[in-house]
LUMSE-810706 format. One record per residue (C-alpha): residue number from 1; residue in three letters; chain; y, x, z. Coordinates in pm, 1 decimal, always signed. Layout:
! residues N
  num  residu  chaine         Y         X         Z
  NUM     ala       A         Y         X         Z
...
//
This chain:
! residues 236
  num  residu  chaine         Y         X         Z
    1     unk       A  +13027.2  +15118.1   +9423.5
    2     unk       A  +12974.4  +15432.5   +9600.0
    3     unk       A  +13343.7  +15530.1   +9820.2
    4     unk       A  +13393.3  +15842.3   +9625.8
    5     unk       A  +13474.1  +15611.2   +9347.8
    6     unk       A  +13836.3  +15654.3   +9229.5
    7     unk       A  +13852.9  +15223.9   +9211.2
    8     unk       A  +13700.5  +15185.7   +9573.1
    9     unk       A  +14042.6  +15123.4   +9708.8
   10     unk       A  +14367.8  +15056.4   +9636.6
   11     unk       A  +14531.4  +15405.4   +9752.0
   12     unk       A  +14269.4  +15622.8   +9590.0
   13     unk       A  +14315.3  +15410.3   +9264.9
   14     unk       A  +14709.2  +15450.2   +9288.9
   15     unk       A  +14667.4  +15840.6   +9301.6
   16     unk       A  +14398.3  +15879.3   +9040.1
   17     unk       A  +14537.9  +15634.8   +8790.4
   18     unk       A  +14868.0  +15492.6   +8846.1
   19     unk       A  +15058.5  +15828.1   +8887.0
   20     unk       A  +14886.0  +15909.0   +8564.6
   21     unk       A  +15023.8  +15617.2   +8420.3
   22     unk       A  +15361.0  +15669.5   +8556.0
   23     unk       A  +15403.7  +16020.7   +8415.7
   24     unk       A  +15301.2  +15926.9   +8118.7
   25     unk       A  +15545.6  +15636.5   +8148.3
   26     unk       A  +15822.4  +15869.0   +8231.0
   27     unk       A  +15734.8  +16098.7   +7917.4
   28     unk       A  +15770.9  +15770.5   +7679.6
   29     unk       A  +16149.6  +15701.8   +7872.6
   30     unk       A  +16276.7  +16069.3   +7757.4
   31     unk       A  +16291.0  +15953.1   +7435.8
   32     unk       A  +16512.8  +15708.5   +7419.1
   33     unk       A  +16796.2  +15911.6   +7456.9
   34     unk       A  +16692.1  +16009.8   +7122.6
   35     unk       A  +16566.4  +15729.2   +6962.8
   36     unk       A  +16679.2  +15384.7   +7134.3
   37     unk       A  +16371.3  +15101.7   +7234.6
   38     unk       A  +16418.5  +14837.0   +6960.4
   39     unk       A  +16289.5  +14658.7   +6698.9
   40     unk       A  +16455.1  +14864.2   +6414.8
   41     unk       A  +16280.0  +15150.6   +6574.6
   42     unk       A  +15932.7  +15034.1   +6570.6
   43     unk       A  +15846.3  +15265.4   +6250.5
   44     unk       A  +16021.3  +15582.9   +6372.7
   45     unk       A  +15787.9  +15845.0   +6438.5
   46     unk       A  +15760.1  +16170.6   +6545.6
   47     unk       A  +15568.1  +16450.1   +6721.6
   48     unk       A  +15643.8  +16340.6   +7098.2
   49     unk       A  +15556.5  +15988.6   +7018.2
   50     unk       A  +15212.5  +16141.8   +6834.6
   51     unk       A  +15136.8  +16351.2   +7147.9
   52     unk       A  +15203.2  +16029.8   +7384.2
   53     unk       A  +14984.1  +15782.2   +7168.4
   54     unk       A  +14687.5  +16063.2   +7182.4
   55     unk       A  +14741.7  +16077.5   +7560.0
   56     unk       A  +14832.8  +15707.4   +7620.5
   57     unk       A  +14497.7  +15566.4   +7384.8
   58     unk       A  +14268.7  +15839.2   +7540.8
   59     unk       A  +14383.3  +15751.6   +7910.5
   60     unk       A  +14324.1  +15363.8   +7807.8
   61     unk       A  +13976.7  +15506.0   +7712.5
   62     unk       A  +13863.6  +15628.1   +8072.5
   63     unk       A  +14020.0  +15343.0   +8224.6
   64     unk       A  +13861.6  +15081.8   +8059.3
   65     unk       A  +13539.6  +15302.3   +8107.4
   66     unk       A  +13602.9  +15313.4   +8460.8
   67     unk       A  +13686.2  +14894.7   +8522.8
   68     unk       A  +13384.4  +14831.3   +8367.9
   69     unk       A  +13120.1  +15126.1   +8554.2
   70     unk       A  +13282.0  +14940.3   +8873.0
   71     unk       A  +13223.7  +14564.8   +8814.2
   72     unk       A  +12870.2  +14612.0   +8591.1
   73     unk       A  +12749.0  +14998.1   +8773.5
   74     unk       A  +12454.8  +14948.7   +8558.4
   75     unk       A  +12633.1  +14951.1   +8239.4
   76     unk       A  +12629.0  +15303.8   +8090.5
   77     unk       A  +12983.6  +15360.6   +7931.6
   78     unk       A  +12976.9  +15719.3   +7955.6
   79     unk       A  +12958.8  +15773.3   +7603.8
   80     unk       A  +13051.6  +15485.0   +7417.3
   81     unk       A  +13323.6  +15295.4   +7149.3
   82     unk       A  +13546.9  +15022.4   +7211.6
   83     unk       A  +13305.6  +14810.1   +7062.9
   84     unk       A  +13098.9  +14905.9   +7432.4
   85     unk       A  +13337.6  +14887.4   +7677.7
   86     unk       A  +13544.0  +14675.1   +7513.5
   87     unk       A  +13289.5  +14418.8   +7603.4
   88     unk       A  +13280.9  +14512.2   +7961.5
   89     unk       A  +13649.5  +14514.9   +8003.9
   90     unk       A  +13656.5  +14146.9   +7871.7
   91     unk       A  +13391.7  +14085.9   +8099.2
   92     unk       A  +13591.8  +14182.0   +8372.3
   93     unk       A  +13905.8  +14045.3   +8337.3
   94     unk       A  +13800.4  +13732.4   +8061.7
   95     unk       A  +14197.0  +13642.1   +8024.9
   96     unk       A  +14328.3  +14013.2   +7890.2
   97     unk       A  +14399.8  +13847.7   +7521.3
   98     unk       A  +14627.6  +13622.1   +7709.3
   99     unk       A  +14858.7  +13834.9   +7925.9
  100     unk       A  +15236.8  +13866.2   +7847.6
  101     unk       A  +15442.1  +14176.5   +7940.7
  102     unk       A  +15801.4  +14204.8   +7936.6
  103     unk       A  +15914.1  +14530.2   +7787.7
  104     unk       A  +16278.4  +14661.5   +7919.1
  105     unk       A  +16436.6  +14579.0   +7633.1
  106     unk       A  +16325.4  +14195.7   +7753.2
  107     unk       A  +16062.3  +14170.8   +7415.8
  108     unk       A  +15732.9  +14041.9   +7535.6
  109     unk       A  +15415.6  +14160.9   +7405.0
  110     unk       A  +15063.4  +14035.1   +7403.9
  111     unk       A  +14839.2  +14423.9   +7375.9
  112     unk       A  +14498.9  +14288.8   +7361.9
  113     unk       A  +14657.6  +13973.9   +7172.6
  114     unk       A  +14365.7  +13747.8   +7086.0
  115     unk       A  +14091.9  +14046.8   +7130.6
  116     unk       A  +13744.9  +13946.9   +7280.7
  117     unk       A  +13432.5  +14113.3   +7240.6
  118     unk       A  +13071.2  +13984.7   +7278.5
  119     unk       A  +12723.2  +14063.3   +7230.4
  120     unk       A  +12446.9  +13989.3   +6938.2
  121     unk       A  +12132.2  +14112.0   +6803.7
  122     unk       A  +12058.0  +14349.8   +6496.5
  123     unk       A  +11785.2  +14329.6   +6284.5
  124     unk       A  +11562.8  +14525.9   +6516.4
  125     unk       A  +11643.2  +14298.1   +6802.6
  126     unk       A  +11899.7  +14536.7   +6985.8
  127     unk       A  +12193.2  +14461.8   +7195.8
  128     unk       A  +12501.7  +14549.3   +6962.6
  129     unk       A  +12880.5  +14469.0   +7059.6
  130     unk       A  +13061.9  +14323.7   +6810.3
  131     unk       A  +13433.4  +14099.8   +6778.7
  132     unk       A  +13409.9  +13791.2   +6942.9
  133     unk       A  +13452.0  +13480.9   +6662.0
  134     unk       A  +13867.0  +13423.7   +6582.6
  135     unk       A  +13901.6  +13772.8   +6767.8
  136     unk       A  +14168.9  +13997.4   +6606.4
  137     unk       A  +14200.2  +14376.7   +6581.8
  138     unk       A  +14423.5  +14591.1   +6793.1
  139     unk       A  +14596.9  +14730.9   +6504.7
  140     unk       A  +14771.4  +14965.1   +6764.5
  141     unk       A  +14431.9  +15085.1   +6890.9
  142     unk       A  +14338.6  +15128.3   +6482.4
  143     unk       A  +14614.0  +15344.4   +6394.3
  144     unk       A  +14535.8  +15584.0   +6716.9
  145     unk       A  +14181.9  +15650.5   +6585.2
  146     unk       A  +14348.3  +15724.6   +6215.8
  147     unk       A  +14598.9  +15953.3   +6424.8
  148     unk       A  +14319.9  +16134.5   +6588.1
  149     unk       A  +14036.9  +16167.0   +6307.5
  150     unk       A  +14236.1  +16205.3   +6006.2
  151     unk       A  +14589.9  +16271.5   +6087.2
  152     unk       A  +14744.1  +16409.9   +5755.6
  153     unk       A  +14533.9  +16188.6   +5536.2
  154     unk       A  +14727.8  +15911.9   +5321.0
  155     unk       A  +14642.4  +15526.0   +5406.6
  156     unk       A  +14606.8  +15357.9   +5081.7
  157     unk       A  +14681.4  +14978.3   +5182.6
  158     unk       A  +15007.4  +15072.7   +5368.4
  159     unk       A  +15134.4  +15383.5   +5187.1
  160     unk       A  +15217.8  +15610.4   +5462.7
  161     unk       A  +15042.5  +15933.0   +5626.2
  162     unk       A  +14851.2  +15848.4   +5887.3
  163     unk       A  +15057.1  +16061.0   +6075.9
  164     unk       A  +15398.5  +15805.0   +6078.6
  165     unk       A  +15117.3  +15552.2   +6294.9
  166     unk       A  +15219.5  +15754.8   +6554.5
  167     unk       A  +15585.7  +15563.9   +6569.5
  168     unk       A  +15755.4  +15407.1   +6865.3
  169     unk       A  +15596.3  +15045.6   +6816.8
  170     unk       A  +15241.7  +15188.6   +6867.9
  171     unk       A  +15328.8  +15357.5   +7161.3
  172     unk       A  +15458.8  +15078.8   +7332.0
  173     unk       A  +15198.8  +14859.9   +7234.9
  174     unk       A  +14941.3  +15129.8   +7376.3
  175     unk       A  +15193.2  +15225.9   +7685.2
  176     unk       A  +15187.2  +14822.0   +7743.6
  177     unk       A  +14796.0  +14801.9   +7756.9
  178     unk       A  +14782.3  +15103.9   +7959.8
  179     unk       A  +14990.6  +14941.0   +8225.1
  180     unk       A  +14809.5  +14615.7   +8238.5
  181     unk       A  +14510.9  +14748.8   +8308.0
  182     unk       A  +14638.7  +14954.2   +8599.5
  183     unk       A  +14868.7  +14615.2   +8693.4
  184     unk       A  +14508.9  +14404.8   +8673.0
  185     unk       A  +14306.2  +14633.3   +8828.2
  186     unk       A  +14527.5  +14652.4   +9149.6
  187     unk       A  +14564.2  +14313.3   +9187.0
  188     unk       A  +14179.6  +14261.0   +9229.6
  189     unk       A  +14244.1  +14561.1   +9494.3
  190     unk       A  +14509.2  +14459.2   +9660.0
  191     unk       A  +14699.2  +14146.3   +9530.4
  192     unk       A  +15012.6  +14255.2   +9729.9
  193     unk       A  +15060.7  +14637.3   +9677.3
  194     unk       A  +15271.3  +14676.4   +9365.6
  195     unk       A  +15510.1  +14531.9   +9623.1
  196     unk       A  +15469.0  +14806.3   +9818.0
  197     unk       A  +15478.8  +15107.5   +9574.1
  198     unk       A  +15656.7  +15295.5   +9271.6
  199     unk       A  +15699.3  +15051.4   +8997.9
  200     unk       A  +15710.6  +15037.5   +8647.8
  201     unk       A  +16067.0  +15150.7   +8510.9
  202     unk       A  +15924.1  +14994.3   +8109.6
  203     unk       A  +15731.3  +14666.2   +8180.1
  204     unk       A  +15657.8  +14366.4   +8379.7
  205     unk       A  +15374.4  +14169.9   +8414.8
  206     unk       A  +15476.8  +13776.1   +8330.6
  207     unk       A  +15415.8  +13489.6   +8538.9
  208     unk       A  +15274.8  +13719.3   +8805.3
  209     unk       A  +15361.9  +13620.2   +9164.0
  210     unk       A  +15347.1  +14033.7   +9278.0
  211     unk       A  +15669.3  +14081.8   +9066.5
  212     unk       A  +15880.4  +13878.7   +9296.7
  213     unk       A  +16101.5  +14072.6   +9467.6
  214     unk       A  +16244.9  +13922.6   +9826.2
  215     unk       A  +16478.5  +14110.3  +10045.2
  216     unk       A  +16709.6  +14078.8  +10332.6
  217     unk       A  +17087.1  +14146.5  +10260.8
  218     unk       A  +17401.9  +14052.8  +10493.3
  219     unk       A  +17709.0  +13799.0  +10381.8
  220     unk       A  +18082.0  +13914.2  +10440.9
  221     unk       A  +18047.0  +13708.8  +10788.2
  222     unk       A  +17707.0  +13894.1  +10943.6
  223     unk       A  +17456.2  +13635.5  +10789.5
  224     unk       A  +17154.2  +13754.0  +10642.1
  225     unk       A  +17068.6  +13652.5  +10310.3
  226     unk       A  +16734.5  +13594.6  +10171.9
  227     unk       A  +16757.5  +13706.0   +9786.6
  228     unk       A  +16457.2  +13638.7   +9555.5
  229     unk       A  +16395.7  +13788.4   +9217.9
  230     unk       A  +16096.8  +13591.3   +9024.5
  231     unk       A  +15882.5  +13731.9   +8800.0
  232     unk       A  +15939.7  +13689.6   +8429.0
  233     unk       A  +15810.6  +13389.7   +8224.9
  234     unk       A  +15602.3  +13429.8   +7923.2
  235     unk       A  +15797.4  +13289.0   +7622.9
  236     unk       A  +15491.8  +13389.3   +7346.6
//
């Protein structure tokens, strides 16, 4: 990759895309002084949690774009679907589907649960991208393009605007896959950074050993104290 690249290191990474992340992170924490993070919440929506799932979905968009121009550069993703880069991205990092987050209210969440995409032929021999076998939708990813394209129009299976899929769940789920890709991608550029840096305040990456926290502290008597905070377990 050329070193203008925004993923050629780990700094210029953290400054295009991880204070990106974090704003928008901060954003999504405003609002729970008006609506609280939990599970009776998950359909509450509104226009702040509309405006962060257009933001949060289109910034997952050029990141995924971007992790996949750096690992295949001959890939052309500049104008593509999930379908495209989707593919790429699994490419990348094959274990995304499997990755557990712990959310601040300690629920764990899976946002590319069971998603894998692959390649096949059409019947005029092209390369399409299509769901791997077994692979399930990102419902959360779903319900953003509804948001976007047709807003105000009325789902018919569900029985809601397709305005309300702009609720608190969605944005988590979407915050959540946002923040693994950043966690991910700075691992492969420097597994010990996030050590190092501003972390999230919302999630945690589980069973990841760059979430242990170890510092020095002093007893009553002058002793120092080695204290060790491990990362969370995935219970899913």
């Amino acid at each position: 990759m050329s070193e203008q690249s925004p993923i050629s290191t780990f700094e210029s990474f953290r400054q295009t895309y991880w204070t990106y992340y974090l704003a928008l992170e901060d954003r999504l924490l405003q609002t729970e002084r008006c609506c609280a993070f939990s599970q009776r919440n998950t359909e509450a929506f509104s226009i702040e949690y509309l405006t962060l799932l257009l933001s949060t979905c289109g910034e997952v968009d050029s990141l995924a774009k971007a992790i996949g121009t750096h690992f295949f550069p001959e890939a052309d993703l500049n104008k593509c679907t999930i379908s495209k880069w989707g593919y790429y991205l699994c490419q990348s990092f094959p274990e995304i589907d499997t990755k557990v987050l712990q959310f601040k209210n300690g629920m764990q969440l899976k946002p590319f649960d069971s998603w894998q995409q692959t390649t096949a032929t059409n019947k005029k021999g092209q390369t399409i991208y299509v769901k791997a076998p077994g692979s399930k939708r990102l419902q959360w990813w779903a319900d953003y393009n509804t948001v976007k394209h047709s807003r105000a129009s009325i789902d018919p299976d569900r029985g809601l605007a397709n305005y309300e899929k702009a609720n608190q769940g969605n944005v988590i789920k979407a915050m959540g896959a946002l923040f693994l890709l950043n966690r991910l991608m700075m691992q492969i550029l420097n597994a010990d950074a996030y050590q190092t840096i501003e972390r999230s305040k919302l999630f945690k990456l589980c069973n990841s050993p760059d979430e242990t926290v170890t510092f020095i502290c002093y007893g009553s008597k002058g002793v120092p104290l080695q204290i060790t905070h491990k990362a969370p377990r995935a219970r899913i």
